[in-house]
N, CA, C and O of each residue as an XYZ file, in Angstrom:
616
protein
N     -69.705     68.404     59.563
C     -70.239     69.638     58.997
C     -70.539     69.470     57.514
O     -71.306     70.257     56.959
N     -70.008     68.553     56.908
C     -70.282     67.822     55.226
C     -69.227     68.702     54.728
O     -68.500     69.379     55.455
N     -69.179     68.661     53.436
C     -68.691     69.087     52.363
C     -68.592     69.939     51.880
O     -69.705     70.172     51.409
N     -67.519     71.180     51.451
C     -67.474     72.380     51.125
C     -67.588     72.851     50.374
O     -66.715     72.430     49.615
N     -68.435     73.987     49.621
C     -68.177     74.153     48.296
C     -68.501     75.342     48.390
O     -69.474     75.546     49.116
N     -67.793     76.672     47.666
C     -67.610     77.876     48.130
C     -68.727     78.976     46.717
O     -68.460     78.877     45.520
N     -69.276     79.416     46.966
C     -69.854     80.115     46.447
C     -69.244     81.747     46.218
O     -68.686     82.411     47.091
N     -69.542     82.221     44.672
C     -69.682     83.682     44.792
C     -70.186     84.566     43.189
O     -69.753     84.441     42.043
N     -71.108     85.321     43.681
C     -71.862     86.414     42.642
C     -71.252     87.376     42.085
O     -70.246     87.986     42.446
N     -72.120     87.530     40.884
C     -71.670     89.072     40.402
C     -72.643     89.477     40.005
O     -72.797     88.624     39.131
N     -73.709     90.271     39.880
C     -74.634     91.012     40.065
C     -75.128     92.216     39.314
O     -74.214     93.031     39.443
N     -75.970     92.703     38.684
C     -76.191     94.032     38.587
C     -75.860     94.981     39.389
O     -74.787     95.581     39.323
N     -77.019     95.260     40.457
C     -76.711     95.893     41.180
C     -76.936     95.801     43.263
O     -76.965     94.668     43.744
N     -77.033     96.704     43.978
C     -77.430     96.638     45.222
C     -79.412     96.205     45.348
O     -80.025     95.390     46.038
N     -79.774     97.038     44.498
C     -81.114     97.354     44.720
C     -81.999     96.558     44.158
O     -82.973     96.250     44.845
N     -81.907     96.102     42.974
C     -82.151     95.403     42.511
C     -81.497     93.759     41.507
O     -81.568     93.182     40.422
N     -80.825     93.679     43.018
C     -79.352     92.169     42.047
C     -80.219     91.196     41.158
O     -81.024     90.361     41.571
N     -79.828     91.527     39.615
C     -79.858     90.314     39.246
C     -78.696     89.541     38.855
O     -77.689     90.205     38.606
N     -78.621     88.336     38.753
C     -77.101     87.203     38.196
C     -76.754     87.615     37.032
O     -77.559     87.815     36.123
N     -75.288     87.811     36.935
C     -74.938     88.301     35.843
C     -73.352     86.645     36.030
O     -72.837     85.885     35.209
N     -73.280     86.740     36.717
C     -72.159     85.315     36.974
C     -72.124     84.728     38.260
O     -72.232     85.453     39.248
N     -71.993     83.573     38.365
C     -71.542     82.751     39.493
C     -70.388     81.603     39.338
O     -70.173     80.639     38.602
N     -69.927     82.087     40.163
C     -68.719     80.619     40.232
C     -68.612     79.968     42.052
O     -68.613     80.550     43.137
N     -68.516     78.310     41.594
C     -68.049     77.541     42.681
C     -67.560     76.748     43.092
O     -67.971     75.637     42.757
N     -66.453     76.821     44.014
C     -65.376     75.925     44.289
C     -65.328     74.748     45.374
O     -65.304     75.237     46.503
N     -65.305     73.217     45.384
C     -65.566     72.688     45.822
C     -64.168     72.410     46.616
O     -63.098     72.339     46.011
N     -64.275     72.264     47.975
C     -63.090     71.999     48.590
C     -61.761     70.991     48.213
O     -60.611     70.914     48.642
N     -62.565     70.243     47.153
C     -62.015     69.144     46.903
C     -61.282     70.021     45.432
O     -60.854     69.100     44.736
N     -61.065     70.981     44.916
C     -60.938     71.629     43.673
C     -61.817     71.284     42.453
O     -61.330     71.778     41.436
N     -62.642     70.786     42.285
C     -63.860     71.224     41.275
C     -64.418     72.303     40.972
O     -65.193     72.740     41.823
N     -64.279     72.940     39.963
C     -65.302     73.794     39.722
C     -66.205     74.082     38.759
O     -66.405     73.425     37.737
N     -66.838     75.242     39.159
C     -68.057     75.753     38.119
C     -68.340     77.196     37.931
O     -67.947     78.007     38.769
N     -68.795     77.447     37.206
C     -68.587     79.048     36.561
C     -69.625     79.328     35.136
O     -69.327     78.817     34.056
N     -70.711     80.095     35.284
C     -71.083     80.607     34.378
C     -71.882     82.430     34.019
O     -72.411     83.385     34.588
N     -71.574     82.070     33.056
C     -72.052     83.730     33.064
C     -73.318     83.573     32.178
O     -73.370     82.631     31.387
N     -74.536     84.629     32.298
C     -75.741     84.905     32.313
C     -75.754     86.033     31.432
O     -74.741     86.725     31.332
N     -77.164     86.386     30.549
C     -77.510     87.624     29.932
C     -77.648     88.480     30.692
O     -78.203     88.058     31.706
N     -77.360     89.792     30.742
C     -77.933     90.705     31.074
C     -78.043     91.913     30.788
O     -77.362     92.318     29.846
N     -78.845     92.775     31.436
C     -79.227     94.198     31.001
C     -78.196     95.145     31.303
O     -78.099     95.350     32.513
N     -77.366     95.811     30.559
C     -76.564     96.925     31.093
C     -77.165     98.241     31.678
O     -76.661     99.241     32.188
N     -78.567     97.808     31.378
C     -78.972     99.434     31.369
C     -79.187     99.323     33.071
O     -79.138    100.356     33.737
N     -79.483     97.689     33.871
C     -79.508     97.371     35.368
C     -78.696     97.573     36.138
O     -78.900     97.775     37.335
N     -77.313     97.549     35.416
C     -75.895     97.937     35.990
C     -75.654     98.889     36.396
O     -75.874     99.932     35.781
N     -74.977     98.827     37.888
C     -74.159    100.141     38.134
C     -72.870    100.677     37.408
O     -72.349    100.055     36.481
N     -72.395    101.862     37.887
C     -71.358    102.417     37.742
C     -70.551    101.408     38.062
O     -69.927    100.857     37.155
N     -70.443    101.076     39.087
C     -69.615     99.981     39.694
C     -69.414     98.463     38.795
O     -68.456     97.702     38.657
N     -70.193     98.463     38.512
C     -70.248     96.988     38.036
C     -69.986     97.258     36.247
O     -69.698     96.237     35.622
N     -70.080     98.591     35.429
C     -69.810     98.359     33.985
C     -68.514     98.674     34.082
O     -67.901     98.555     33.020
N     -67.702     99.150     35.289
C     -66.479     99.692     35.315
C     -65.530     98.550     35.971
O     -64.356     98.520     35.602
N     -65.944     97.706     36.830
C     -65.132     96.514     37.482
C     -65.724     94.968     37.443
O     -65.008     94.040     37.819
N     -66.973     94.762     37.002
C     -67.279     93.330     36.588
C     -66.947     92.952     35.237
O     -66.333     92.039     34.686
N     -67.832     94.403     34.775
C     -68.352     93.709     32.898
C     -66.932     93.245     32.054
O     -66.998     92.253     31.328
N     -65.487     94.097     32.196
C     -64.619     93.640     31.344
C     -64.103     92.517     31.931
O     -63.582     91.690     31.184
N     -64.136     92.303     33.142
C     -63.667     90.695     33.840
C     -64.551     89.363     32.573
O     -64.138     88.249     32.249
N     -65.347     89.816     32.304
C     -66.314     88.727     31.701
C     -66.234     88.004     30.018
O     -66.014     88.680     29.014
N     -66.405     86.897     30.020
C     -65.941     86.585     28.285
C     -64.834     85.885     28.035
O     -64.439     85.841     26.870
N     -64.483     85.552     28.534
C     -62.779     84.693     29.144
C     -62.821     83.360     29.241
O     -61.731     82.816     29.063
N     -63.938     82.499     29.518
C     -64.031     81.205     29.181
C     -65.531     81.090     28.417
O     -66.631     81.277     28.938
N     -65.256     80.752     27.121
C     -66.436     80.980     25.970
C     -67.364     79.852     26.428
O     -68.518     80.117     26.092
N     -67.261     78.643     27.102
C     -68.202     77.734     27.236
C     -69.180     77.867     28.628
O     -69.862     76.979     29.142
N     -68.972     79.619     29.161
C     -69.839     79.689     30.327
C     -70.615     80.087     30.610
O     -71.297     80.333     31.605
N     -70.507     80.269     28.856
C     -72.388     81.742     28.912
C     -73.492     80.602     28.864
O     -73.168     79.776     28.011
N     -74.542     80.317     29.416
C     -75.687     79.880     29.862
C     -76.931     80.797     29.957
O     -76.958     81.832     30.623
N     -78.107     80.243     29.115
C     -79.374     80.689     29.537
C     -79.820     80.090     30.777
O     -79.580     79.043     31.378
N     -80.440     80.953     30.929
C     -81.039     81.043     32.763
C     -81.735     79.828     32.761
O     -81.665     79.362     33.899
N     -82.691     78.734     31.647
C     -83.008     77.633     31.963
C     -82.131     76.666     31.876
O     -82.654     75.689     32.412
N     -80.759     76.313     31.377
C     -79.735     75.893     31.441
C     -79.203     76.208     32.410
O     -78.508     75.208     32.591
N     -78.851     77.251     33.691
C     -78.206     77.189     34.704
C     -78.729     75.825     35.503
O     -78.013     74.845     35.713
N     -79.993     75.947     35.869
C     -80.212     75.187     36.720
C     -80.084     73.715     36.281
O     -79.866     73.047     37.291
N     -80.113     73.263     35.635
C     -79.656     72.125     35.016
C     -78.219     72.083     35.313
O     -77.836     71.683     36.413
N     -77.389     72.474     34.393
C     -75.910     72.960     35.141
C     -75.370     72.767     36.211
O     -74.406     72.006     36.294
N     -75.993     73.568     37.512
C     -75.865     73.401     38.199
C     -76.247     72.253     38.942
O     -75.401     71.467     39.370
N     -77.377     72.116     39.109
C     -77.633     70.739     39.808
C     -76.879     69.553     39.616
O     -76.308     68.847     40.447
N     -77.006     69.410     37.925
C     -75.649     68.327     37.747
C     -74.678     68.308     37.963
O     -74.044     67.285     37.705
N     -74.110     69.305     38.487
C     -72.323     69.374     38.901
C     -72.537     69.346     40.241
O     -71.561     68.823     40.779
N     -73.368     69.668     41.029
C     -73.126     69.247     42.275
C     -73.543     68.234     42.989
O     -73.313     68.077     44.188
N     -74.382     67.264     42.043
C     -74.783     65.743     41.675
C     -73.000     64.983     41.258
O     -72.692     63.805     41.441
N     -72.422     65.677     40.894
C     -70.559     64.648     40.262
C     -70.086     65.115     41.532
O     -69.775     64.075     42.112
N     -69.824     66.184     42.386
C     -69.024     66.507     43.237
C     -68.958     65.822     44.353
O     -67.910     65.507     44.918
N     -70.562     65.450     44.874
C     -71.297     65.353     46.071
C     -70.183     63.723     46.215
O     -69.871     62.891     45.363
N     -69.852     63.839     47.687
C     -69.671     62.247     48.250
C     -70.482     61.826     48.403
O     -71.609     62.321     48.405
N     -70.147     60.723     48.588
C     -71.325     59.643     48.528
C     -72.745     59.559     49.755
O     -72.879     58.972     50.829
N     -73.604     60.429     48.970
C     -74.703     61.146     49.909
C     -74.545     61.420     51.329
O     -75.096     61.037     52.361
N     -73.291     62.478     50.925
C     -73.181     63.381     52.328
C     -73.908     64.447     52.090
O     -74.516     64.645     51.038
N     -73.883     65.174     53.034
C     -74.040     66.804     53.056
C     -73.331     67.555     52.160
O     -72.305     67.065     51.688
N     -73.740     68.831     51.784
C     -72.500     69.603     50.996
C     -72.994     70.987     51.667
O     -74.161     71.373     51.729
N     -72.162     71.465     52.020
C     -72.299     73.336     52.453
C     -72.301     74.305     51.440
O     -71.427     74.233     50.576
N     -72.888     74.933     51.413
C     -72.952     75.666     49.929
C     -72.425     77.155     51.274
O     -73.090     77.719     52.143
N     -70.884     77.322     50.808
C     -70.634     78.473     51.721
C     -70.326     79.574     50.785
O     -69.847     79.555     49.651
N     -70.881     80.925     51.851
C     -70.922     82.160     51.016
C     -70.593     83.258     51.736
O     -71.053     83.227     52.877
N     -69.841     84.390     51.417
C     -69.526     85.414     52.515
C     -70.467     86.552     52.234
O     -69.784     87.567     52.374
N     -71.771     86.913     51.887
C     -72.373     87.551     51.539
C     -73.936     87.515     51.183
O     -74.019     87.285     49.976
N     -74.999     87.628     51.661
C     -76.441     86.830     52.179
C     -76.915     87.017     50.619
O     -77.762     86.174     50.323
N     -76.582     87.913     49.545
C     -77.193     87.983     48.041
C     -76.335     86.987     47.474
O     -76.957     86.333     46.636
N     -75.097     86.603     47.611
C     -74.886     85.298     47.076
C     -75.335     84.114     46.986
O     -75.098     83.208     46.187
N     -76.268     84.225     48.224
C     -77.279     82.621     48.997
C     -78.389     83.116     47.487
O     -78.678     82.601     46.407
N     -78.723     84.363     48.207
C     -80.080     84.524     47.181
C     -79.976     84.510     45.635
O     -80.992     84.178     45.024
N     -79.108     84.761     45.087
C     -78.878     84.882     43.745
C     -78.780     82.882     43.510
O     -79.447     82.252     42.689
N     -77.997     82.422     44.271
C     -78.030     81.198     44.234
C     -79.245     79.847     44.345
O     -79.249     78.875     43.590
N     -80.188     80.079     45.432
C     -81.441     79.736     45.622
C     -82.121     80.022     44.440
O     -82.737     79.021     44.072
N     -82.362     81.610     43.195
C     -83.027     82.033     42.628
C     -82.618     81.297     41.408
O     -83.522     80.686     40.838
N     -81.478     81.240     40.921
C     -80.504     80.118     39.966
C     -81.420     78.845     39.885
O     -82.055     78.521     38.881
N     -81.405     78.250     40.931
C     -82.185     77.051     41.325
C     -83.801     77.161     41.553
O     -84.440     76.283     42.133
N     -84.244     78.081     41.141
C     -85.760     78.285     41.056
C     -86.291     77.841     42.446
O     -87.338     77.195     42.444
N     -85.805     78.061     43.404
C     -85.774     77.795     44.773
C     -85.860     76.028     45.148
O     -86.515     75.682     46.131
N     -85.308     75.215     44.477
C     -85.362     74.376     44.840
C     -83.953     73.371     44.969
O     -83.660     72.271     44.500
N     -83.423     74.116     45.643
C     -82.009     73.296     46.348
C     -82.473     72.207     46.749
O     -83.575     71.910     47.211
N     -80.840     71.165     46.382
C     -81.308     69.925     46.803
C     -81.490     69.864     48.244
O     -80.829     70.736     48.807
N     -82.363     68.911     49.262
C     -82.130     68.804     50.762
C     -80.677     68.757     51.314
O     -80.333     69.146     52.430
N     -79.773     68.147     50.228
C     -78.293     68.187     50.837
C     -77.561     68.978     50.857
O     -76.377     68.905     51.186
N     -78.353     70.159     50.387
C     -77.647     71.484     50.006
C     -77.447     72.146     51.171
O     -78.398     72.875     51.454
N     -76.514     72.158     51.985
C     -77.087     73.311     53.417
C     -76.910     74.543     53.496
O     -76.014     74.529     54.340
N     -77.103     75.815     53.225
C     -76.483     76.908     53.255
C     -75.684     77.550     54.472
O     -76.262     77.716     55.546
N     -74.434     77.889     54.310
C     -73.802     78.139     55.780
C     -72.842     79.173     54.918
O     -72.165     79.061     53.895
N     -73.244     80.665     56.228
C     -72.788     81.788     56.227
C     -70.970     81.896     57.095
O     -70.540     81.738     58.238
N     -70.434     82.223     55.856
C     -68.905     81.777     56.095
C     -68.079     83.167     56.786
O     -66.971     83.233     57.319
N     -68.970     84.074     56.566
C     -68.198     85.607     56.376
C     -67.022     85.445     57.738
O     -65.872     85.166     57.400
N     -67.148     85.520     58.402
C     -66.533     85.495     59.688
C     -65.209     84.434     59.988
O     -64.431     84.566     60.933
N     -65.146     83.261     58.860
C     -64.445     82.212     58.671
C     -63.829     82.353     57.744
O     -63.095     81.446     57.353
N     -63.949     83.802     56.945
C     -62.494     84.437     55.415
C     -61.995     85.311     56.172
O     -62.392     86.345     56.708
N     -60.329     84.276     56.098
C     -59.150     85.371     56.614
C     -59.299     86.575     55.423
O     -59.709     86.190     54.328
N     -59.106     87.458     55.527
C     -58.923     88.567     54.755
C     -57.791     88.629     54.149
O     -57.633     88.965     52.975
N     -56.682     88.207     55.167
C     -55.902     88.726     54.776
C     -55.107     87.454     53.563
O     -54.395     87.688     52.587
N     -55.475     86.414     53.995
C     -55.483     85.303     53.042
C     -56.030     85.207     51.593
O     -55.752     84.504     50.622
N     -57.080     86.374     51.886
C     -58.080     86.242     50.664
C     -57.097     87.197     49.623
O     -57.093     87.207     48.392
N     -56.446     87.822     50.379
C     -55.852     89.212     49.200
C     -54.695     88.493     48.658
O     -54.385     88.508     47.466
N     -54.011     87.804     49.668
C     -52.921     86.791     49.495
C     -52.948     85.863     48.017
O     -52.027     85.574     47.253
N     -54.493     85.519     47.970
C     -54.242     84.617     46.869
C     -54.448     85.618     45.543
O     -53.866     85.615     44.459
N     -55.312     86.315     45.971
C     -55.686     87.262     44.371
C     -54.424     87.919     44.055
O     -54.312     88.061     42.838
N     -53.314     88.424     44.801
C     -52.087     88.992     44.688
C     -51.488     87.874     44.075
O     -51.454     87.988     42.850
N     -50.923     86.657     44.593
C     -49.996     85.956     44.310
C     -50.198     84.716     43.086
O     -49.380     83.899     42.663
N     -51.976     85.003     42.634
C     -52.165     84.143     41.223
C     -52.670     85.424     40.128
O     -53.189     85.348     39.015
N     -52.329     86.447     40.846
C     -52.609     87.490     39.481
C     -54.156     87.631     39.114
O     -54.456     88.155     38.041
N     -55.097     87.192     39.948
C     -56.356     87.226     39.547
C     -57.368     88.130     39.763
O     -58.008     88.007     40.807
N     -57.657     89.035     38.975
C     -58.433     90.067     39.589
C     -59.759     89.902     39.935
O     -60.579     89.264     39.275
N     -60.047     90.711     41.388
C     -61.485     90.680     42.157
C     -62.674     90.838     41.820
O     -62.933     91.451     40.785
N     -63.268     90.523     42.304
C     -64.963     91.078     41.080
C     -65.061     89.980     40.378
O     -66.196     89.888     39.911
N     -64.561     89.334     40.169
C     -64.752     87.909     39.099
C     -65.251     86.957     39.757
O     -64.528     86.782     40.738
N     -66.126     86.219     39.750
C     -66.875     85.125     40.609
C     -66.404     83.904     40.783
O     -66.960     83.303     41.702
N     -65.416     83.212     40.119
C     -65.022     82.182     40.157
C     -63.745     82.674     40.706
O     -63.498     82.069     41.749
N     -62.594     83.772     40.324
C     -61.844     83.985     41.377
C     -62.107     83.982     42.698
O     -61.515     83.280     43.518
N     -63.222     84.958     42.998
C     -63.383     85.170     44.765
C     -64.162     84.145     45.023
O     -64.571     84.256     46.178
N     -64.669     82.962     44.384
C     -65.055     81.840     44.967
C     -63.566     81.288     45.654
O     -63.248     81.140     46.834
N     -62.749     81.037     44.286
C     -61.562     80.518     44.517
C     -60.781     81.224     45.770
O     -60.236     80.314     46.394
N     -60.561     82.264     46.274
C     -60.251     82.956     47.269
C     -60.701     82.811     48.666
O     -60.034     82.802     49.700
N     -61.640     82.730     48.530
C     -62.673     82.370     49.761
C     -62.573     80.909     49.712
O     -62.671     80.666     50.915
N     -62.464     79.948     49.228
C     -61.482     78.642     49.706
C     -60.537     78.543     50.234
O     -60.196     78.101     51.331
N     -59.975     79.059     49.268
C     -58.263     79.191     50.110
C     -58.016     79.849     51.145
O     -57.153     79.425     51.913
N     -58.784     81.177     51.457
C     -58.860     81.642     52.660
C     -59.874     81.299     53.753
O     -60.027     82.065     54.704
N     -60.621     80.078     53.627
C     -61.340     79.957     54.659
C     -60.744     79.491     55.796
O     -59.889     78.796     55.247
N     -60.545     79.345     56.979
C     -60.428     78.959     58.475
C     -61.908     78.432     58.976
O     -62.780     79.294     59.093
N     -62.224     77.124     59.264
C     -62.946     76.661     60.121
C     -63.006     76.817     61.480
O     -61.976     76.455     62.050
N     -64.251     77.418     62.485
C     -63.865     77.518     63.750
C     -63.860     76.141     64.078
O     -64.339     75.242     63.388
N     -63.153     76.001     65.441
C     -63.054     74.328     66.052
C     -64.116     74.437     67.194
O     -64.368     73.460     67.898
């Protein structure tokens, strides 16, 4: 199935998501995490009240949007085994898209996208945000969560 590496967004809003952060966790524990400009005036209620103060916490992750993709590509160029596959897994179909859009739609071919939702214990997922103190809404946490709580079907 290749190589895991867990994806997750944070967003403006429903209607119109743009990237405001992404973080991602490679099965192997690597990660990546950056945060993006954005418009408050795009933001929901939701998101100036439970994303925006999560944000600002590691100073080397703010990135312009032509620097993500660079960024990114190169870190999952160090992660990658030795030209395997890598799964870019996500529990949520605007995480794919915010991610693809990051990458100006041009994921590498080894990139595979695979929809995990159904493969996060839940109850695992709360497990870890409870027991490392990390609060939700943060993209590199619930990346990190959604690792630790994934279950592979057999």
């Amino acid at each position: 199935m290749g190589f895991n590496v867990f994806i997750d967004t944070e967003f403006t809003d429903f209607v119109d998501p743009q990237l405001i952060s992404i973080g991602m966790v490679a099965e192997s524990g690597e990660e990546f995490y950056a945060e993006l400009p954005y418009n408050i005036r795009h933001c929901s209620d939701f998101v100036k009240e439970t994303v925006l103060p999560l944000l600002g916490y590691a100073p080397d992750s703010e990135l312009t949007r032509d620097k993500l993709y660079e960024q990114i590509t190169t870190w999952l160029h160090i992660i990658r085994p030795s030209n395997s596959d890598i799964s870019i897994c996500f529990d949520y179909q605007t995480d794919w898209d915010l991610f693809y859009d990051a990458l100006n739609g041009k994921v590498p071919a080894w990139c595979k996208k695979r929809l995990v939702a159904d493969q996060i214990n839940e109850l695992l997922r709360h497990e870890y945000h409870a027991k490392n103190a990390l609060p939700e809404h943060h993209a590199l946490n619930d990346a990190r969560a959604n690792c630790y709580a994934f279950r592979a079907r057999s």
